[in-house]
Each structure stands twice: as structure tokens, then as C-alpha cells.
C-alpha positions as CSV (number, residue, x, y, z in Angstrom):
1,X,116.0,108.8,110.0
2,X,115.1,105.7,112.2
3,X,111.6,107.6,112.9
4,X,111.0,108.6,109.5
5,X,111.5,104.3,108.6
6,X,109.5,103.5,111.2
7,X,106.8,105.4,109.7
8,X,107.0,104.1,106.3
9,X,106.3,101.1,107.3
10,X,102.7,102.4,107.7
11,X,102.6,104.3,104.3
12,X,104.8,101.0,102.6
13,X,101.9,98.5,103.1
14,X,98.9,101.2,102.4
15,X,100.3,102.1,99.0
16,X,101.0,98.2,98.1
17,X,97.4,97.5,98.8
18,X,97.1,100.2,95.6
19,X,100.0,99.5,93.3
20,X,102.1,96.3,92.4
21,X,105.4,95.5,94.8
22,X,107.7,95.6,91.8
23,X,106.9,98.5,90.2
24,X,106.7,100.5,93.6
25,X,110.0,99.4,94.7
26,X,111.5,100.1,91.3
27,X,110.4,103.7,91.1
28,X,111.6,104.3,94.9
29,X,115.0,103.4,94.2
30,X,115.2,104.8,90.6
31,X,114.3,108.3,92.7
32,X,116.4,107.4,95.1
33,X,119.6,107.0,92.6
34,X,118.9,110.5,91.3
35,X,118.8,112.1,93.9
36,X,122.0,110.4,94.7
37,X,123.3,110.9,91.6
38,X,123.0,114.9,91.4
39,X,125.1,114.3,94.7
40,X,127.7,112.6,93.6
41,X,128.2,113.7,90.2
42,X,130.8,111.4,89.1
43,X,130.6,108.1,87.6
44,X,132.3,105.4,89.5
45,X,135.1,102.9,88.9
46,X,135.0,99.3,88.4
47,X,135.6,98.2,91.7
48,X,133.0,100.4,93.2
49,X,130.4,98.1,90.2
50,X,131.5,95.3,91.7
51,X,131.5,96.0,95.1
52,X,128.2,98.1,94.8
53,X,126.8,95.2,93.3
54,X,127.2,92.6,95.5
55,X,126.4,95.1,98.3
56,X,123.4,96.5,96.4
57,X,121.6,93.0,95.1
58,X,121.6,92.2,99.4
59,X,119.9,95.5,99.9
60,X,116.8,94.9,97.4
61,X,116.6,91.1,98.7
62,X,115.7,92.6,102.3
63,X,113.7,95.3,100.6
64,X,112.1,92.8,98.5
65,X,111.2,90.4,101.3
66,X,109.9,93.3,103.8
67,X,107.6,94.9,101.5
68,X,106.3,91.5,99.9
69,X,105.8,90.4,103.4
70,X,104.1,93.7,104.8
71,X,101.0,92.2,102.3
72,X,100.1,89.4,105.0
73,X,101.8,91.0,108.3
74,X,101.0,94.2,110.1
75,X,103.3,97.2,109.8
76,X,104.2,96.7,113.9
77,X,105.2,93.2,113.3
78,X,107.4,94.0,110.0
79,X,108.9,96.6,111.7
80,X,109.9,94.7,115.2
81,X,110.9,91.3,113.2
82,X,112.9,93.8,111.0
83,X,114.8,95.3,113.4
84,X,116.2,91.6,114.8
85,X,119.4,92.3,111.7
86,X,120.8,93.9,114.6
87,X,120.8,90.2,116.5
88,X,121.6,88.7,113.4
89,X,124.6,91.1,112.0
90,X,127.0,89.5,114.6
91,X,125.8,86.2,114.4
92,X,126.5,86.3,110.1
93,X,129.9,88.9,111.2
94,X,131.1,85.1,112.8
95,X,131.3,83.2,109.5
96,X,133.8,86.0,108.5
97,X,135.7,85.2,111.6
98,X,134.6,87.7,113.8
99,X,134.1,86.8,118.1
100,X,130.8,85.8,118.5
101,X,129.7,87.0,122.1
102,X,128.0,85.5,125.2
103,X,125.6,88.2,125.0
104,X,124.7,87.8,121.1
105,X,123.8,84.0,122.0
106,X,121.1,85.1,124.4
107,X,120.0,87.8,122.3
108,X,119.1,85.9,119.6
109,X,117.5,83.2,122.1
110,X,115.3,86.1,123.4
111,X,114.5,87.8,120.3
112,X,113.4,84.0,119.1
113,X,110.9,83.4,121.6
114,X,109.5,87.4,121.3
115,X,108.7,86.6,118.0
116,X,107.3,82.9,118.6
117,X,104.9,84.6,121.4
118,X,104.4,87.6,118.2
119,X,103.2,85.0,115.8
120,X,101.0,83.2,118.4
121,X,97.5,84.7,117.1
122,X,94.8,82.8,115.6
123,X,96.3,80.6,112.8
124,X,100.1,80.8,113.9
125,X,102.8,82.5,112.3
126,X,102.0,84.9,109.1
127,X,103.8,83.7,105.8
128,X,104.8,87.6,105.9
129,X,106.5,87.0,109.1
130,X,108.4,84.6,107.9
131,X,109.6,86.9,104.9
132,X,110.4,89.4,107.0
133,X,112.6,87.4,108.5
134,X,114.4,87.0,105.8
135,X,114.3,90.5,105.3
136,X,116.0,91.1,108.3
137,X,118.7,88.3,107.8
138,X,119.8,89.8,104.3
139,X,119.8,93.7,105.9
140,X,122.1,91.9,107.9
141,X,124.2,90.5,105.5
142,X,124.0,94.2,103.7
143,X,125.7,95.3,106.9
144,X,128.4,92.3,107.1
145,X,129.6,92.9,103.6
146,X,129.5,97.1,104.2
147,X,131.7,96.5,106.8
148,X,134.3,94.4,104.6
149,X,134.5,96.8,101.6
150,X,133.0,100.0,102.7
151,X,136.0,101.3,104.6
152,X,138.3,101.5,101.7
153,X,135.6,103.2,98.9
154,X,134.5,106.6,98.6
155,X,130.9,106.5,100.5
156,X,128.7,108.2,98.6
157,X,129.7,106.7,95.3
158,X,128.9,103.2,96.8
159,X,125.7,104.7,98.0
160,X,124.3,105.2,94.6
161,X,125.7,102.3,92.9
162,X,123.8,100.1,95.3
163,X,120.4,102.4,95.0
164,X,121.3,102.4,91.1
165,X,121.7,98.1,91.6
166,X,118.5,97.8,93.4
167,X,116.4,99.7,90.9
168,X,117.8,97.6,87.9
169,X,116.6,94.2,90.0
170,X,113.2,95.7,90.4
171,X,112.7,97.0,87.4
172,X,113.9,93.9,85.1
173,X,111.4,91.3,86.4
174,X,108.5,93.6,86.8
175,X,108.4,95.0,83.3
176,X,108.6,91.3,82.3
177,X,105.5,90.9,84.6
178,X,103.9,93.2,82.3
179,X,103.0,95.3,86.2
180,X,104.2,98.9,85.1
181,X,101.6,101.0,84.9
182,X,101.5,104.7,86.1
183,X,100.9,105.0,89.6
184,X,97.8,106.4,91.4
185,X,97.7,109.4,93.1
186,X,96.9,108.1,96.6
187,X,100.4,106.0,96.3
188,X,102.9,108.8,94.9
189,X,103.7,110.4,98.3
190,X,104.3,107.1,99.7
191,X,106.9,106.7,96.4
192,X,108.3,110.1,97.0
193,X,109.0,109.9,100.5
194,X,110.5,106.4,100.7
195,X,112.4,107.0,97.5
196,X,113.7,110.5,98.6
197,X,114.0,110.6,102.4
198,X,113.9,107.0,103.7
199,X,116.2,105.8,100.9
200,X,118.4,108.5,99.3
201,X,118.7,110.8,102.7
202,X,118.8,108.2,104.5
203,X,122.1,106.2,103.1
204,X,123.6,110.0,102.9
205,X,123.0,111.5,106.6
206,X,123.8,107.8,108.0
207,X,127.1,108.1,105.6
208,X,128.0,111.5,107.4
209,X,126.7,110.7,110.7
210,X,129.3,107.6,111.0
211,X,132.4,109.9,110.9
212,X,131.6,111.7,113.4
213,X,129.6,109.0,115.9
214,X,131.4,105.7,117.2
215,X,129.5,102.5,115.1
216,X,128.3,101.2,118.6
217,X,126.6,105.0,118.8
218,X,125.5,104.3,115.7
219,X,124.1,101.1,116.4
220,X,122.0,101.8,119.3
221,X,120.7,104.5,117.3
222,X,119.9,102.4,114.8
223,X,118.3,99.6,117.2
224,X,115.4,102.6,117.7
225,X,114.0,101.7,114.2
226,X,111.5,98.9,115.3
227,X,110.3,100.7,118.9
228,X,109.2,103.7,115.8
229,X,107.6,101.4,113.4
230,X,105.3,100.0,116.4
231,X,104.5,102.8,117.7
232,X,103.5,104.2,114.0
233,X,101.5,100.8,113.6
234,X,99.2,102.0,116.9
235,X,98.9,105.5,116.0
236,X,98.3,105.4,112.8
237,X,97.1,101.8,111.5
238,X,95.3,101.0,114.4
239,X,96.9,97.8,115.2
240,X,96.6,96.5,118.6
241,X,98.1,93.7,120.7
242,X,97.2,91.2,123.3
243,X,98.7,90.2,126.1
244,X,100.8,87.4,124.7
245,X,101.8,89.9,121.4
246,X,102.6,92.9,123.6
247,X,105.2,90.3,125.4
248,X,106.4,88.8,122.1
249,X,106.6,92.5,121.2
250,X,108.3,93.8,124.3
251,X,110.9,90.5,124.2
252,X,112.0,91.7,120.5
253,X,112.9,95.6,121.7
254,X,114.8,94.0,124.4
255,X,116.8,91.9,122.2
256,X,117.4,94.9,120.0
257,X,117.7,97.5,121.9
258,X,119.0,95.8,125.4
259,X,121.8,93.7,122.8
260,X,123.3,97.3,121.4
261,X,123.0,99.2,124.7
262,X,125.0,96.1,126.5
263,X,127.6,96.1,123.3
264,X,128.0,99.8,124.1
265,X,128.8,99.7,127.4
266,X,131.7,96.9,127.2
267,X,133.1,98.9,124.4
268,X,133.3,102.1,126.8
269,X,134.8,99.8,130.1
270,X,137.1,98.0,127.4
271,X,138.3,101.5,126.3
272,X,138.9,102.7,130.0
273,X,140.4,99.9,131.5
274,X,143.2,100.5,128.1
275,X,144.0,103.9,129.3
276,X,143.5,103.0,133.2
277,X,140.4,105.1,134.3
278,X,138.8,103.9,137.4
């Protein structure tokens, strides 16, 4: 699933260039909740409104931000500065009380300067840069408050109520844009394939996979997502980096990926030095 988001990075910013933001977003998710919906097949009880809600309206802000900001940024950038919620998950996790780390401090220090050496092409930083950013900071509050309230709701249900929450805040402001219109041709496999496999099988295999893999597992796995989406952006868009951007670029996945790995490997020593294995 990390390869197939990677790669819609690519398709997201194409089929914008054709079709308005709102109205693309709005029909993603509304497929997405359907297929959802013939899963779950039950409607769901008030606190799993509430919940989904809350949980659902951060989900279409990072959505929201990344594909606004995928207008004025390259899909390899979007998809490296998106992938720094994994940096940024802890760092929110703290104003709930939760240990922040030695390791998350440097992180974020690293990841920083990758993207201030990303951003150092002719005319600076992109203004879609910067909303990606802010994508990535409110997937990472998605994550904070799924790890509150997630643990003591049915998954699935919660699934679709946030998909079903995220079409509703696409769909109300773009209609009163007057932007719906039907889509072209060129853009529907884009819809189709976001709405169905990077939204709606994505939230259900990630939903199974987490019973049976450990969340730093998980994680790591997870961390993968923006190492796809560049190497998608050089296949298939074309984009290509300087020096300085392939070091910005290589700084990021070594935040990312070098953060979860590290996280991973105290969790294992923690665990065997509680049951005494050498």
C-alpha cells in the first residue's frame, strides 16, 4: 500500500492539472466510503460520529493541503515532505503527555535541514512546500488522535465514518464554488484508483495488517511511503535533482526511515533485557 501511495502522487498532481481539487477529492472519498460501506454494512453509533469526526476532518485537512500543494511542488518533493508525519507524530504524541525521545529531537533537526537544502532551487522554497508541510503535520495529528480513540472502537466502522466525514468537507465548499462538473476521461482512473485502492483498501488492509504486526513494524513499513513517491517522481514524471536536492532529499529518508528503524530496535533490546536475553 505504501508503493501504491507513492505512486499516486504522480497520477494526484496530473489529474489536478485537468479537474478542480475539490471536486476530485470529493469524488475520491465518496468512492472510497462505499466501498467501505458495502464492507461494513452497519450504521454506526454516536460515539463512533463523534469520534470519526474529529478523526476524519484531520484526515481531509492533510489531504487537502497535499493535493493543493502538489499544484506548485513536484510529486518527489510532496511525497518526501509528506512522509516527515512520521518525525512529527511523536513530537504532537508529547502534548498528550507522551516521552519525547533523544532521537526524535535530532530527527526532526535532520529532516529540517533535508528539506531547507530541498527547497534551495531557484526562487526558494515552493508555497506548495510549505502546504505540504502542513499536510504532513495534520497526518500526524490524524495518527495522535487514532491512537487515543481507535483502540476502543470497532475499526472498520471508524474507517468509513472518517472517509464518509472527509467526502462531506469536500463536497460542501466545492458545490458552493460552483466547481462540479463531470469529470474528464483522462482524470477518472486517477479518481478510481485513489478513491478505491489508496483510500478505501488502504485504511482496510492497514486496519488488518495492525493485528497481526507490532505498530513499530508498522511504522517502518509505513516510513517506505516517501522513498516510493520519489522514486515514482523519476520514473515516471521525470523529475530530477541536483546535488544540493539529492542531499536535501537523501537527509529527509534518513529522518524517516533511519528515526522508525532506530525506534524499532530500542523497542526489541527493551523487550529482551524484560525477559533477560543476552
Amino acid at each position: 500500500m505504501t508503493a501504491v501511495w507513492g505512486w499516486t502522487f504522480v497520477l494526484v498532481k496530473d489529474a489536478i492539472s485537468q479537474y478542480p481539487t475539490l471536486p476530485f477529492l470529493a469524488i475520491r472519498f465518496a468512492i472510497a466510503f462505499l466501498v467501505m460501506a458495502l464492507l461494513v454494512r452497519r450504521l454506526p453509533n454516536r460515539r463512533l460520529l463523534v469520534v470519526g469526526a474529529a478523526v476524519g476532518a484531520a484526515l481531509a485537512a492533510g489531504y487537502l493541503l497535499q493535493t493543493v500543494g502538489l499544484q506548485s511542488t513536484s510529486p518527489g518533493n510532496a511525497g518526501l515532505i509528506t512522509g516527515l508525519f512520521v518525525v512529527f507524530t511523536p513530537l504532537l504524541d508529547r502534548a498528550f503527555g507522551a516521552r519525547l525521545s533523544g532521537r526524535t529531537v535530532v530527527a526532526a533537526l535532520v529532516a529540517l535541514a533535508g528539506i531547507a537544502l530541498l527547497a534551495g532551487r531557484p526562487g526558494g522554497i515552493a508555497f506548495g512546500d510549505v502546504l505540504v508541510l502542513g499536510c504532513a503535520l495534520a497526518f500526524a495529528l490524524h495518527i495522535v488522535l487514532l491512537g487515543r480513540w481507535a483502540p476502543t472502537l470497532p475499526a472498520a466502522p471508524l474507517a468509513m465514518v472518517q472517509l464518509a466525514v472527509a467526502a462531506v468537507l469536500f463536497t460542501v465548499p466545492g458545490a458552493a464554488a460552483g466547481e462540479f462538473r463531470p469529470p474528464p476521461a483522462p482524470v477518472w482512473p486517477a479518481i478510481v484508483i485513489t478513491g478505491v485502492f489508496a483510500s478505501a483498501l488502504a485504511f482496510f488492509i492497514q486496519t488488518w495488517a495492525q493485528a497481526h504486526l507490532a505498530p513499530s513494524r508498522v511504522a517502518l513499513i509505513l516510513a517506505s511511503e516517501p522513498a516510493w513517491a520519489l522514486l515514482f517522481a523519476i520514473v515516471l514524471a521525470g523529475q530530477r535533482f541536483g546535488f544540493q536536492q539529492a542531499l536535501g532529499a537523501a537527509l529527509v529518508l534518513v529522518a524517516v526511515i533511519g528515526y522508525e528503524a532506530l525506534a524499532a530496535i530500542s523497542a526489541r533490546t527493551e523487550a529482551a533485557d524484560r525477559i533477560g536475553v543476552p
